[in-house]
MDAnalysis code that builds the backbone (N, CA, C; Angstrom):
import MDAnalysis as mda
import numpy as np

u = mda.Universe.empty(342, n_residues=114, atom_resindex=np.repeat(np.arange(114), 3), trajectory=True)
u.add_TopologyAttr("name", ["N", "CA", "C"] * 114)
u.add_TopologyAttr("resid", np.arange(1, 115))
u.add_TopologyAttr("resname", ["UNK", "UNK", "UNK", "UNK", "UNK", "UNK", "UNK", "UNK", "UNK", "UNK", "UNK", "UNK", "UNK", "UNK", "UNK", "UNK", "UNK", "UNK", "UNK", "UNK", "UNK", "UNK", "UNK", "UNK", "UNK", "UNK", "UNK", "UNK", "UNK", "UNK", "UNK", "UNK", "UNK", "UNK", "UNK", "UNK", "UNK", "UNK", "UNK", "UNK", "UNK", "UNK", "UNK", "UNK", "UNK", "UNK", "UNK", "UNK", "UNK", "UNK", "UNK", "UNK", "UNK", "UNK", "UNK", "UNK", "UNK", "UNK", "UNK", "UNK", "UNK", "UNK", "UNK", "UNK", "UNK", "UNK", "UNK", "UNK", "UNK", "UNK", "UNK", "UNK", "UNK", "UNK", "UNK", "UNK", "UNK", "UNK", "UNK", "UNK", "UNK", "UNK", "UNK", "UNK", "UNK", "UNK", "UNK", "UNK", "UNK", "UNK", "UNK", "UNK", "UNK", "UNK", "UNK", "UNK", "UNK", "UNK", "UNK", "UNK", "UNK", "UNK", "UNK", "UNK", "UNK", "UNK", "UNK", "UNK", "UNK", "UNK", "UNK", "UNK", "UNK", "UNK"])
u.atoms.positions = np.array([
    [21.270, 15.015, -18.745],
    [20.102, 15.289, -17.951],
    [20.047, 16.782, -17.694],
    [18.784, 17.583, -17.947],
    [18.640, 18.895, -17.850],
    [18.513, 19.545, -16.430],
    [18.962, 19.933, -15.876],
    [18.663, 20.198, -14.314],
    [17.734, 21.276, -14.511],
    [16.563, 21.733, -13.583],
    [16.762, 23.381, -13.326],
    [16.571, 23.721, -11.724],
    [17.667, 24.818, -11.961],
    [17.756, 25.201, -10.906],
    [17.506, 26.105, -10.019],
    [16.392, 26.859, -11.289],
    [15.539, 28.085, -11.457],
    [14.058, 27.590, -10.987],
    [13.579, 26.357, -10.841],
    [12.502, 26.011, -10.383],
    [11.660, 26.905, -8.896],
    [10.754, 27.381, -9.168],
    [10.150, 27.994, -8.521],
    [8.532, 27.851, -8.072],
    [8.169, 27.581, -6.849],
    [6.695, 26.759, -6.483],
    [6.053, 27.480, -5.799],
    [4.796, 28.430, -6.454],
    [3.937, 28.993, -5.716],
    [2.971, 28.388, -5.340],
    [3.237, 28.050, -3.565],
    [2.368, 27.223, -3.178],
    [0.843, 27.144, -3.120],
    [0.212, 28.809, -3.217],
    [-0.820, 29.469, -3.365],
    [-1.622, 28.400, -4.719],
    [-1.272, 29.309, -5.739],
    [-1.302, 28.803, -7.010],
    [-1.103, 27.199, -7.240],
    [-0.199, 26.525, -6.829],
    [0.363, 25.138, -6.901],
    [1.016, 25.440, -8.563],
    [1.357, 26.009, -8.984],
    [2.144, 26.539, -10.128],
    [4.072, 26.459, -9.827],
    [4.728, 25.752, -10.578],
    [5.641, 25.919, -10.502],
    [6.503, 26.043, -12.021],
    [7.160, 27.311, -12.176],
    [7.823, 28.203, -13.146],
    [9.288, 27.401, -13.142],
    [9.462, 27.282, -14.776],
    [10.630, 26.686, -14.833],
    [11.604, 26.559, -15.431],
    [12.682, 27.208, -15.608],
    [13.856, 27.841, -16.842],
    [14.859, 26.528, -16.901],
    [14.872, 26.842, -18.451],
    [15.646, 25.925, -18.998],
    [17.028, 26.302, -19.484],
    [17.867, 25.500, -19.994],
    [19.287, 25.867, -20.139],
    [19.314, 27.203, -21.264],
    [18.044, 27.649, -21.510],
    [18.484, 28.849, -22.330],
    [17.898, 30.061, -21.501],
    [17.629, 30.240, -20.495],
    [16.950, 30.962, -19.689],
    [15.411, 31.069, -20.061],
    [14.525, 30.357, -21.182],
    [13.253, 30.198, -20.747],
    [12.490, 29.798, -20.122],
    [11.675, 30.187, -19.560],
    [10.686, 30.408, -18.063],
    [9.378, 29.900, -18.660],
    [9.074, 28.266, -17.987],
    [7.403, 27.878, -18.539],
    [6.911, 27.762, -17.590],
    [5.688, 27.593, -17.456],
    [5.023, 27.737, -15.957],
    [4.271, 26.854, -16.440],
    [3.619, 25.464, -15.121],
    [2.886, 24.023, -15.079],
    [2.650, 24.076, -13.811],
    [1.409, 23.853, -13.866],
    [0.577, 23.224, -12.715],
    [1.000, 21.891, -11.870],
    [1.131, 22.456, -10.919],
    [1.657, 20.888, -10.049],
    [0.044, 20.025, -10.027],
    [0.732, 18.382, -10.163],
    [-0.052, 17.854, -10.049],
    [-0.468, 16.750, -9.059],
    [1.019, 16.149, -9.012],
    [1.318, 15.139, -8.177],
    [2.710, 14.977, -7.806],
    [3.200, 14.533, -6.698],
    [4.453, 14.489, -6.134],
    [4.514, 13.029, -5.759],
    [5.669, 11.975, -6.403],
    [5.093, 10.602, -5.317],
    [6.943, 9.957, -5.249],
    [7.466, 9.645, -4.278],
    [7.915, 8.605, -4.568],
    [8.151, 7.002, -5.086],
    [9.352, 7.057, -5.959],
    [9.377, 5.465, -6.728],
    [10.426, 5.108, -6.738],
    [11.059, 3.914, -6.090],
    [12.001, 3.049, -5.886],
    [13.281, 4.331, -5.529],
    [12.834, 5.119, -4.348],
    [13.646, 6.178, -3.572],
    [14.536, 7.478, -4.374],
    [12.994, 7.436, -5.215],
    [13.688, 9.245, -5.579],
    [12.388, 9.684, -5.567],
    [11.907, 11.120, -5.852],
    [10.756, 11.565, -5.663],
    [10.482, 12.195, -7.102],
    [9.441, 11.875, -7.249],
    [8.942, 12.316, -8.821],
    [7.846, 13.203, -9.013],
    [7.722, 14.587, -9.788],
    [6.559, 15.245, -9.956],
    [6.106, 15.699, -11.416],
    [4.274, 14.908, -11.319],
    [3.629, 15.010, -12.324],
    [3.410, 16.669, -12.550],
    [3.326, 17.241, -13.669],
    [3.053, 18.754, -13.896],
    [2.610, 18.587, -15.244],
    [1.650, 19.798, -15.468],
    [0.798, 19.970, -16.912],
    [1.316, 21.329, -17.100],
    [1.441, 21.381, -18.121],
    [1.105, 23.058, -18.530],
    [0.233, 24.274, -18.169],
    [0.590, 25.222, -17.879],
    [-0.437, 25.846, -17.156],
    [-1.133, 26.338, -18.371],
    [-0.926, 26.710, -19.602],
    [-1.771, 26.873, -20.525],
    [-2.441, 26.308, -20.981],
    [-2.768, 25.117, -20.370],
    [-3.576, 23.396, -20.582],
    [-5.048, 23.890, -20.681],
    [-5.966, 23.807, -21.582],
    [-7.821, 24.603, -21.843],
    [-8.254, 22.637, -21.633],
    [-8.424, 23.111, -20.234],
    [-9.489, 21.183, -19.828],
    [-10.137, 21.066, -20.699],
    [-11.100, 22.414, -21.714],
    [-12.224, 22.028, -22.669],
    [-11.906, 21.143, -23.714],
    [-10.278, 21.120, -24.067],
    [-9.741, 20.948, -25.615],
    [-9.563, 19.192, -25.015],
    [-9.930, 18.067, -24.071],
    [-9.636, 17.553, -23.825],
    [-8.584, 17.122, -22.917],
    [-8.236, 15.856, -22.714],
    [-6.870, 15.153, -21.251],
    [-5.702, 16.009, -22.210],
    [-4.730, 16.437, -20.971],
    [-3.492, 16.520, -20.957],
    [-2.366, 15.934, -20.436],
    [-1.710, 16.126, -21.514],
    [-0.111, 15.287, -21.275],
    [0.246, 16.095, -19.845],
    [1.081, 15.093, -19.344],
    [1.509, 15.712, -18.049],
    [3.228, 15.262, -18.642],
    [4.082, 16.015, -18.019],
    [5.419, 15.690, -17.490],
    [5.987, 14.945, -16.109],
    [6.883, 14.346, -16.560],
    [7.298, 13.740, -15.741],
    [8.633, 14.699, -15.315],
    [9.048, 15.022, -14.015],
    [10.372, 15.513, -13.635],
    [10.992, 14.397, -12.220],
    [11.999, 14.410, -12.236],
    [12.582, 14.112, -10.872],
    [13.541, 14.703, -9.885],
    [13.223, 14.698, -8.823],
    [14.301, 15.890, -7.592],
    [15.355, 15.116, -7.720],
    [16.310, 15.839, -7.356],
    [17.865, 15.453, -7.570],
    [18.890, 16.909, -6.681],
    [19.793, 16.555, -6.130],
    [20.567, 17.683, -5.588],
    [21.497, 17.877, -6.040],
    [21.553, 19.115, -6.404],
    [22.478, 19.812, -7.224],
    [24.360, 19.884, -6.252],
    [24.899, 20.234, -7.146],
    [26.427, 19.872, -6.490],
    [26.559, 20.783, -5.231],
    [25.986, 22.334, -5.259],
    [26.242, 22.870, -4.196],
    [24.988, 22.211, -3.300],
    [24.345, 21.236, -3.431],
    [23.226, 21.031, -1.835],
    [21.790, 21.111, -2.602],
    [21.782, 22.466, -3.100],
    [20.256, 22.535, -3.838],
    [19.409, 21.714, -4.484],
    [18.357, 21.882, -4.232],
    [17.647, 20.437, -4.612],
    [16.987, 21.265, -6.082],
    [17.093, 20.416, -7.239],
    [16.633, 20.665, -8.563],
    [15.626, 19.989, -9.115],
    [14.994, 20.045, -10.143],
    [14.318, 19.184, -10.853],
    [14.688, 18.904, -12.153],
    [14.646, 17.838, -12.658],
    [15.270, 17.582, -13.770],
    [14.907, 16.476, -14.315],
    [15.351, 16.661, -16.008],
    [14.314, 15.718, -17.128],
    [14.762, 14.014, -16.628],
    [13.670, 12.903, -17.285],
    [13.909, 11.670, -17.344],
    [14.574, 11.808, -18.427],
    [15.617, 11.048, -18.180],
    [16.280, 10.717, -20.272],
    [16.199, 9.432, -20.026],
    [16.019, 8.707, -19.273],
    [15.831, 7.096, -19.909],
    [14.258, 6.718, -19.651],
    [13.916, 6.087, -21.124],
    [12.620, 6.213, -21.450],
    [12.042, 5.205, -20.770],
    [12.692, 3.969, -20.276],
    [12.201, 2.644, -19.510],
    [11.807, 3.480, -17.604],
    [12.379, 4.162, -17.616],
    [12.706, 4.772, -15.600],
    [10.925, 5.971, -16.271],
    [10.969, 6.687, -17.597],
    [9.797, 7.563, -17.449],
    [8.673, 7.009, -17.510],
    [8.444, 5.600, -18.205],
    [7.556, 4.707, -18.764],
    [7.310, 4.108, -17.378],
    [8.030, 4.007, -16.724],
    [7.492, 3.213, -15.119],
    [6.875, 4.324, -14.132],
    [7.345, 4.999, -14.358],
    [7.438, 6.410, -13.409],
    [5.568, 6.976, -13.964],
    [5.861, 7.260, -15.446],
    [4.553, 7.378, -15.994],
    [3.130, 6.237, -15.777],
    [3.772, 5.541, -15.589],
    [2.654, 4.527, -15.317],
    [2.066, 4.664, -14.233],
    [3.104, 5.073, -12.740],
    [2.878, 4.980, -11.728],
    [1.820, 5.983, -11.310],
    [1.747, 7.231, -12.100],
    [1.069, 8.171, -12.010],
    [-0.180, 8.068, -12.583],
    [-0.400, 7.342, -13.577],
    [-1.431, 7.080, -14.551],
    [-2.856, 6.402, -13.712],
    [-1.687, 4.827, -12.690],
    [-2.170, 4.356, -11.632],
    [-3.098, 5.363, -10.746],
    [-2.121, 6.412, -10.002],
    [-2.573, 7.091, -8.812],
    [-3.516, 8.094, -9.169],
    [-3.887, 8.605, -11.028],
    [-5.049, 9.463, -10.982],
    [-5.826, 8.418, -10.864],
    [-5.786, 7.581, -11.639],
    [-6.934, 6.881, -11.604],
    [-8.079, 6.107, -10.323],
    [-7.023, 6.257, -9.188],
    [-7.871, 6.023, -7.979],
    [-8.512, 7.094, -7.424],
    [-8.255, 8.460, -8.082],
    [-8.313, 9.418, -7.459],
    [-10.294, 9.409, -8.041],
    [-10.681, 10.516, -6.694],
    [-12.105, 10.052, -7.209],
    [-12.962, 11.304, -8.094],
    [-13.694, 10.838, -9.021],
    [-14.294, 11.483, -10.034],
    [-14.882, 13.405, -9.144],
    [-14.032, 14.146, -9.668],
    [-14.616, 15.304, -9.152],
    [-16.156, 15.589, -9.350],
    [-16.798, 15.104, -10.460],
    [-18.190, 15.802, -10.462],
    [-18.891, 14.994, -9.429],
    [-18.059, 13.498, -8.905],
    [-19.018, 12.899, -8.503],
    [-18.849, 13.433, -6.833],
    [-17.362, 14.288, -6.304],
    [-17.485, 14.875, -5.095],
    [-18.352, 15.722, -4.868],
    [-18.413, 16.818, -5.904],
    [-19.579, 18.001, -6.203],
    [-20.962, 17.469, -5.775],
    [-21.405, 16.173, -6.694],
    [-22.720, 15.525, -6.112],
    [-23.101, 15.161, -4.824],
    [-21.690, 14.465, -4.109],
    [-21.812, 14.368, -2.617],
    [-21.637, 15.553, -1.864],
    [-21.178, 16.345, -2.195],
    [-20.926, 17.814, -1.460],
    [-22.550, 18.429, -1.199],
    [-23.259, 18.446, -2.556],
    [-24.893, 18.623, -2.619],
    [-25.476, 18.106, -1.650],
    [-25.227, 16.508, -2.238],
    [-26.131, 15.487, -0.838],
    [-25.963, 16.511, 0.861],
    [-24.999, 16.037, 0.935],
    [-24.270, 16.533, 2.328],
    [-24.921, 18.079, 2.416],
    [-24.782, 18.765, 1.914],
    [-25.403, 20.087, 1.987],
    [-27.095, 20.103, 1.869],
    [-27.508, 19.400, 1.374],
    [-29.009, 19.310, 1.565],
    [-29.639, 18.223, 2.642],
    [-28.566, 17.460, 3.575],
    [-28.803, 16.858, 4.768],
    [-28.760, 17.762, 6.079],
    [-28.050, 18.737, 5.744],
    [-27.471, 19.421, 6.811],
    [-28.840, 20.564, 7.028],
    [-29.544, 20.796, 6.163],
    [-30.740, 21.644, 6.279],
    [-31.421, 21.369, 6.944],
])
């Protein structure tokens, strides 16, 4: 299992930068944070992700504490724990509600308020 321990979260941005066992540094958009059967799991995309080119793969990571205390993030290696984990997330966009259709109510609401 890959830890990193270089993980870094600009809360501004919601971007979190992330080095791997060779010291490369990728940077992904946070997406979602959820707990599942008591560990905590976070969805992230690539931050070089172009919405135009179509859906993006997201990653799956999970928190874990490192030997001195530090809390890390680190890969799924068993594909049955990412496949549940992935699902779970798949679930929670999908309730999430259609942005163009907030934009439309944001309108409404803004042309009531006149």
């Amino acid at each position: 299992m890959a830890e990193n321990n270089d993980a870094f979260l600009d809360e501004e941005e919601g971007i979190i930068e992330l080095e791997d066992e060779e010291g490369n540094i990728s940077r992904f958009e946070f997406v979602d944070r959820a707990e599942y059967k008591g560990t905590v799991y976070y969805a992230l995309i690539p931050d070089n992700y172009d919405e135009d080119k179509g859906s993006a793969e997201f990653v799956v990571l999970k928190q874990q504490e490192a030997e001195n205390g530090d809390v890390v993030l680190a890969t799924v290696d068993d594909d049955d724990e990412y496949n549940e984990v992935g699902e779970m997330f798949l679930k929670r966009f999908s309730e999430l509600p259609d942005l163009d259709d907030i934009d439309e109510l944001d309108e409404l609401e803004s042309e009531d308020d006149k």
